[in-house]
Structure formats: structure tokens, C-alpha cells
C-alpha positions in Angstrom: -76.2 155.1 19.9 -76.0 151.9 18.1 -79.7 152.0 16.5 -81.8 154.8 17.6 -84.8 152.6 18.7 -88.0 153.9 16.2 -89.5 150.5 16.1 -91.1 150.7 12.5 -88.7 151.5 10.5 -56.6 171.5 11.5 -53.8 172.3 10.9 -53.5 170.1 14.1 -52.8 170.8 17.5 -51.9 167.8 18.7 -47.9 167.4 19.1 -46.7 164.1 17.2 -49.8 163.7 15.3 -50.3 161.8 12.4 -49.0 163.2 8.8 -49.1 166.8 10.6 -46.2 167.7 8.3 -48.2 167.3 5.2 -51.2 169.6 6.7 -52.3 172.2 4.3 -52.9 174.2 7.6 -55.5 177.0 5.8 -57.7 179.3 7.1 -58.4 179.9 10.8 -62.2 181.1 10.2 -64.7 179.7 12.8 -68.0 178.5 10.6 -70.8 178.9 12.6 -74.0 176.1 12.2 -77.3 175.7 13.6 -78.8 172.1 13.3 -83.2 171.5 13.6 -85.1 168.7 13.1 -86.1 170.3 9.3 -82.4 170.4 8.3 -80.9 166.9 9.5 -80.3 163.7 7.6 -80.5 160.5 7.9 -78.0 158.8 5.3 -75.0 159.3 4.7 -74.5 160.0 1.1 -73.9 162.8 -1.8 -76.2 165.8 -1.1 -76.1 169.3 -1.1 -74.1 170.9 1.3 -75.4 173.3 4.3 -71.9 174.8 4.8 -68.6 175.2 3.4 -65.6 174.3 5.0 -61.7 175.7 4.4 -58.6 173.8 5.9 -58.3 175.1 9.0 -61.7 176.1 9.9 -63.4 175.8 13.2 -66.5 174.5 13.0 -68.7 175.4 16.2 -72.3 173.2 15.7 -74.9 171.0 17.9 -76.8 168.0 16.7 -79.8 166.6 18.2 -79.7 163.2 20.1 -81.0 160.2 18.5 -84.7 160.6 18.5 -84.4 164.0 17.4 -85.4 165.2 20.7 -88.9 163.6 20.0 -88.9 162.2 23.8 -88.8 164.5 26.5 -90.9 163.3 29.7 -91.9 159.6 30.9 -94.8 158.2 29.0 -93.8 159.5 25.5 -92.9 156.4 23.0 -90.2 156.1 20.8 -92.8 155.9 17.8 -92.4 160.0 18.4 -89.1 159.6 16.6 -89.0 160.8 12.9 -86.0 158.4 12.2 -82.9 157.1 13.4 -79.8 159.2 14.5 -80.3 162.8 12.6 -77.2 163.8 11.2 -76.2 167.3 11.3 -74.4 168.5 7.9 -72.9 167.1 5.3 -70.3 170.1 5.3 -68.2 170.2 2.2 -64.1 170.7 2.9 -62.6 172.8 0.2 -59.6 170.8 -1.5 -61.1 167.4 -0.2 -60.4 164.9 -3.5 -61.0 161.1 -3.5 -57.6 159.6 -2.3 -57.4 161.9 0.6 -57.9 162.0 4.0 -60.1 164.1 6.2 -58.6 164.9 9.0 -61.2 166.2 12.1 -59.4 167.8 15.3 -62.3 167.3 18.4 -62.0 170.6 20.3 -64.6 170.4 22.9 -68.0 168.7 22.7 -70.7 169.7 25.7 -73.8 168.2 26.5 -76.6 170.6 24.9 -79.6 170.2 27.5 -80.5 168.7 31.2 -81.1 165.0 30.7 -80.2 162.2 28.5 -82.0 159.0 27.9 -81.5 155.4 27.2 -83.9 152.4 26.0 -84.6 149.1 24.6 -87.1 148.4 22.3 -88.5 144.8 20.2 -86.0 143.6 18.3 -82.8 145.4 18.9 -80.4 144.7 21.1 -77.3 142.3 22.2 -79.2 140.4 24.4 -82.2 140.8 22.7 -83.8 138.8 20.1 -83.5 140.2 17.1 -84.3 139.3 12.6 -81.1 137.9 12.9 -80.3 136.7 16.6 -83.8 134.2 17.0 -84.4 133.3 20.4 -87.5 131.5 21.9 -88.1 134.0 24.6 -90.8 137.0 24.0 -88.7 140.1 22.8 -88.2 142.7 25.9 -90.6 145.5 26.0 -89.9 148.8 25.0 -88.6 150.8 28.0 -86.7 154.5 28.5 -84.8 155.7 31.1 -84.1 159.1 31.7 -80.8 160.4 33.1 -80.7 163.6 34.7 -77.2 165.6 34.0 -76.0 166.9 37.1 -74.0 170.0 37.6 -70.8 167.9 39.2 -70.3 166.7 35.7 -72.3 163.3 35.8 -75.7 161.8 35.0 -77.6 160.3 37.6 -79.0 156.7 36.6 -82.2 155.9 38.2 -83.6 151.7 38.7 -86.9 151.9 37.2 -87.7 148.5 39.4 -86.4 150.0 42.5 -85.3 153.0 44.3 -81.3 152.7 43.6 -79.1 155.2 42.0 -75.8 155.9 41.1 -73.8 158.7 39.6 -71.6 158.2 35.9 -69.3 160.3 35.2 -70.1 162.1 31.4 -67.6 161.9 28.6 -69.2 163.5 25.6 -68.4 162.3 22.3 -69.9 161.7 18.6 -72.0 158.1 18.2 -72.0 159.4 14.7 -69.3 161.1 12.3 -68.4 160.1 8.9 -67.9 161.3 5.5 -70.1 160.3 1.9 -69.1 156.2 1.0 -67.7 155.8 -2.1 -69.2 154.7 -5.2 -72.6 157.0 -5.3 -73.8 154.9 -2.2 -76.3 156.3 0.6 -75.9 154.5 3.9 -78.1 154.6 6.5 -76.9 156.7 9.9 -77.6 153.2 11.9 -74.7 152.0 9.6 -70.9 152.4 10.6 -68.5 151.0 8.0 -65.4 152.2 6.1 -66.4 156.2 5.3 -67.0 156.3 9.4 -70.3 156.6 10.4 -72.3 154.8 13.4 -69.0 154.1 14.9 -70.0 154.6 18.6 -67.1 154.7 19.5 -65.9 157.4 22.6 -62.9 158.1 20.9 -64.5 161.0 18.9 -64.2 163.1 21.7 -62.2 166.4 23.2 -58.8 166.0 22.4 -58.6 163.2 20.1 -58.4 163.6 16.4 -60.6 161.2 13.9 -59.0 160.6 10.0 -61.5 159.7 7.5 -61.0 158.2 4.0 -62.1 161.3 1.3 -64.4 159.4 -1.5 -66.1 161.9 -2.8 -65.4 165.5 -4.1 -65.5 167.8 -0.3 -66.0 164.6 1.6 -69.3 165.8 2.8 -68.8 165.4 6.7 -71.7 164.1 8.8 -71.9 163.5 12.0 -74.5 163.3 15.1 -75.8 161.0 18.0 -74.0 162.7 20.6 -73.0 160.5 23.8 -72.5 161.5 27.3 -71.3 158.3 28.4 -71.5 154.9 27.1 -70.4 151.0 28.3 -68.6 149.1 26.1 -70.7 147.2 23.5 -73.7 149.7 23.7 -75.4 146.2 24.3 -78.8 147.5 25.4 -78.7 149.7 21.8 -78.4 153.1 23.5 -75.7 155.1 25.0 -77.1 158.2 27.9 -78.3 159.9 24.3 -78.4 163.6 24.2 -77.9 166.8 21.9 -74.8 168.0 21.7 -72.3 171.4 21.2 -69.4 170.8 19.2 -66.2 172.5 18.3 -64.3 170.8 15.8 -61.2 171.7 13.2 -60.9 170.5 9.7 -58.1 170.0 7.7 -56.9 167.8 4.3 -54.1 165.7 3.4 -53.2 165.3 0.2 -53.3 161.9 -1.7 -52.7 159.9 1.6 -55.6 158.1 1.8 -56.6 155.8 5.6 -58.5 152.5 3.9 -60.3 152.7 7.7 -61.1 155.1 10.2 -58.4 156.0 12.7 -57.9 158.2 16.0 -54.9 159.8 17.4 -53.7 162.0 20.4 -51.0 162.7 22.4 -50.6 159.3 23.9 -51.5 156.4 21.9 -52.7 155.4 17.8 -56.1 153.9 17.3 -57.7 152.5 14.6 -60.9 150.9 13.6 -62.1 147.8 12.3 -66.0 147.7 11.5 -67.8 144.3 10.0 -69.3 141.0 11.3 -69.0 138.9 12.8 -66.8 140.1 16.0 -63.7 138.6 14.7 -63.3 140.0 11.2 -63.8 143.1 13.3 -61.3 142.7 15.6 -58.8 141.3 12.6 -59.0 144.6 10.3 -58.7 146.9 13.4 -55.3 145.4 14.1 -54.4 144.4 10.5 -54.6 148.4 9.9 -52.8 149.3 13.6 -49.8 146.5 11.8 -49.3 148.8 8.6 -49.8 151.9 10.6 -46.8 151.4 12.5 -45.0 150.0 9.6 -45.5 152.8 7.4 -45.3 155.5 10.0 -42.8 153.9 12.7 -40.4 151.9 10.7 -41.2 148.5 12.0 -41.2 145.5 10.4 -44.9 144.1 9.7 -44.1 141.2 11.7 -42.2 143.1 13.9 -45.4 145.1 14.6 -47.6 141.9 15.0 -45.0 140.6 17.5 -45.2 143.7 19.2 -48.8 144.5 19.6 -49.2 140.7 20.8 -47.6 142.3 24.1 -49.0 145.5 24.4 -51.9 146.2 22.2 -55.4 146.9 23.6 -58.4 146.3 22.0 -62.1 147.4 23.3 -65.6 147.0 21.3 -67.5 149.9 21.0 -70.6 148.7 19.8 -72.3 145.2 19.1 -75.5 146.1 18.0 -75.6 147.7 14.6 -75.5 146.2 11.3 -71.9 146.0 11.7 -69.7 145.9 14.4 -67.1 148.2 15.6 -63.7 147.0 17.8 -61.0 149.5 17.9 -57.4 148.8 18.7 -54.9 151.3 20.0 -51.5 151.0 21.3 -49.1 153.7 23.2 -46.4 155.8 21.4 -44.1 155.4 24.4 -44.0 151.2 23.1 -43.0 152.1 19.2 -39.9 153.9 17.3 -39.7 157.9 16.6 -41.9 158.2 13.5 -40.2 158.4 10.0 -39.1 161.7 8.8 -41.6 162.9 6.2 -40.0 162.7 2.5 -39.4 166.0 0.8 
């Protein structure tokens, strides 16, 4: 979720994929690790690890949803909360240096438990008044909904103001996954930015694969706030939050370092721009799409502006968090064969 609403306070698999070439392509272990509410975090930051991770390891976890599965029944509060979106890890990647990338392969990510929720609380919220959105209207009251999951793959929204309901199809994925910021900084888990983080964004999902900038020795991986299905923007604060299962695969390359987050599959490169306002947002995603294809694909920089003016896309994935995250993509059917790696 954008901001979990406590109100006081690889070798990869995919064909084509980025840098797969220069994949150390280790081990093939499958690290096993149970998150609970007395082993999560809540920053992102240098601290000790709870597992080790090789290149190549499969990583089979769960996290819990953003009130740490604090509200379970109508008339609990989200004062139950301990904090804001528990972080499961960090997980240190052997071989992981600053200059490097992380590379994280989604293998399959299941909801972990028979409802989700979603809320609003004082002060949070794109439509809401907020510390640094004033409005003159009386900030909306805290309310939750609760979503049951349904065995046909959806979740079932319910009107609490009348009796209508309609069915949403679920597509699991990570509100939360990044890596330790650079510089000895701890950032909050409400916080997306450039090591990852709050980036709400559904692309960290089954079958997508995620590339992190490595600033610290073992990257210390974090992630959490696991989705079942989310509108664009978040703009209420909350996606349908839940616990999650997740299968994931590591892997490291060496001294290629993304400035930003970026996502790749089969079909189509994605990358990430996170800060405010909107704009600025918008401007680094595609600045970084621009050199992507230039450094990758062979095109001109302008080439690649002219280019994505026609057949970019571009979709916000949250507006709510202390920054905020648009992510642009474009198909690999619309760009060049990639480059041939250099010896």
C-alpha cells in the first residue's frame, strides 16, 4: 500500500532479458524463510541479515500485509497496527558489491489468507487533506473495508453505504521490495525512492523480473506489503492488502549498475521514476527508458525520445507516499535486436 494507515505515527528465465549474458547464474538452492510480526522491519537500511542468499537461489517466503495482520474483523481500528508496512528480510546476496545490480526473478506470489482489506484514515490520502495538501473540508474518517478472496480467483468488494457488490479479479504483487539506500541511510518502508522500496507498483509480480541498484555490501533485500489488486494511483492509500507467499530468484551483475529501478519480461521494458511532484516523476521514468534503449538497443538518444513519443506508455502506480511513483514501459516488438554483449 502507499502508507499503511497507523494514524500516530536468477540466472534468469526470462528469454531476452536484460544483461542475462552477464548472469553469474550460481547456485540452484531453494532458501526457505518464515516471516512474524517479531522478525519484520520497518526501514529500510543496513542491519543484520536473517538469511543468506547465493546467485541463483530460490527464495520461497511470505510477508504480512500492512498492518501486520493487526485487523482481522469489523470494529478493530487501525491504531492495532504496530507500524507501517513490515518488511520481511533484509536477505544478504553473496557477491552483491556497490556498483552492481540486483537482479530479482518473481516466480509466483499467492495470496496467504481469506480476505484482504482496504481503508482511509485522517490525513492520508489523494483526495484527502493531508500536512501538505490543506483543504477546508473536515478530514474523512477513518474507515476499512474488508474483501473477501474468493475461490474463482477474485475478491469480492462490498459498499459499506449500500448493498452493491462486485467481483476484482486478484493480481498479486509486492507494494514493497527494495534493497539498503546508499550512503548509511535508513528509510522508512512508506518511502519508495531510488534503492526500490514503497513502489506500489503491480509490476513486481509473477513473471516479471525487478533490477535494483546494489549500494551496500549484499544489498540487503527487503520487501513486503503484498497486493491482491490495486487501481492506479492507490489514491484512497490502500491497495486490497493482504499477506503474501512468495517465490522469488536472485542473481548479481557485476559492475552494471541501474541508477533506478527497472522491470522486464517477455514483452515489454519498464522502468521507474519516483519523486515529486508528478512530473519530475514522470520525466526520470522516461529519461531512464531513453538511455535504456540507447545503451541496450542501439538507438540514438533522440532517436529513442522520438520513438517513445509514439509508442511509449506510462501509468502511475501510486500518488500518495512521500514520493511518487509513474513507470514507463514500452514493447520490444517497437525497438532494434539488443546489442551483442562485449567479450
Amino acid at each position: 500500500m502507499g502508507r499503511c494507515l497507523v494514524p500516530a505515527f536468477l540466472s534468469l528465465l526470462i528469454p531476452g532479458g536484460l544483461w542475462a549474458q552477464d548472469s553469474p547464474s550460481g547456485s540452484r538452492e531453494v532458501v526457505r524463510f518464515e516471516a512474524t510480526l517479531g522478525n519484520v522491519k520497518y526501514v529500510y537500511g543496513v542491519a543484520p541479515a536473517v538469511e543468506h542468499l547465493r546467485p541463483g537461489n530460490t527464495l520461497e517466503a511470505n510477508t504480512l500485509d500492512c498492518f501486520g495482520n493487526a485487523i482481522q474483523k469489523p470494529g478493530d481500528r487501525l491504531s492495532l497496527a504496530r507500524g507501517d508496512n513490515p518488511l520481511t528480510g533484509p536477505f544478504f546476496v553473496d557477491g552483491a558489491e556497490p556498483g552492481d545490480t540486483l537482479v530479482v526473478q518473481f516466480l509466483d506470489l499467492k495470496v496467504d489468507g481469506k480476505q484482504g482489506l482496504g481503508a482511509f484514515a485522517p490525513g492520508f490520502g489523494a483526495l484527502n487533506e493531508t500536512a501538505y495538501t490543506p483543504m477546508l473540508h473536515q478530514p474523512l474518517p477513518e474507515r476499512i473495508w474488508f474483501y473477501p478472496i474468493d475461490g474463482d480467483n477474485s475478491a469480492t468488494f462490498q459498499a459499506l453505504d449500500s448493498n452493491y457488490k462486485v467481483k476484482i479479479p486478484l493480481h498479486p504483487f509486492l507494494g514493497c521490495v527494495g534493497v539498503a539506500p546508499q550512503n548509511g541511510e535508513a528509510r522508512s518502508s512508506v518511502v519508495p525512492a531510488e534503492f526500490g522500496g514503497n513502489m506500489d507498483a503491480p509490476e513486481a509480480s509473477a513473471g516479471n523480473t525487478l533490477y535494483l541498484p546494489v549500494s551496500v555490501r549484499g544489498a540487503l533485500l527487503y520487501f513486503g506489503d503484498g497486493h491482491a489488486a490495486m487501481g492506479d494511483g492507490e489514491i484512497a492509500g490502500t491497495a486490497i492488502e493482504v499477506p503474501l507467499r512468495v517465490r522469488l530468484r536472485v542473481d548479481v551483475l557485476k559492475n552494471r549498475r541501474a541508477r533506478w529501478p527497472r522491470f522486464e519480461n517477455e514483452d515489454r521494458i519498464m522502468a521507474a521514476g519516483i519523486y515529486r511532484p508528478l512530473d519530475d516523476a514522470l520525466r526520470i521514468a522516461y529519461t531512464e527508458l531513453v538511455a535504456w534503449i540507447h545503451a541496450d538497443y542501439g538507438l540514438s538518444e533522440l532517436d529513442a525520445y522520438q520513438l517513445l513519443s509514439q509508442v511509449g506508455r506510462v501509468h502511475v502506480t501510486e500518488m500518495v507516499d512521500p514520493n511518487y511513483v509513474v513507470i514507463a514501459s514500452v514493447e520490444k516488438k517497437f525497438l532494434p535486436s539488443k546489442k551483442e554483449a562485449a567479450p
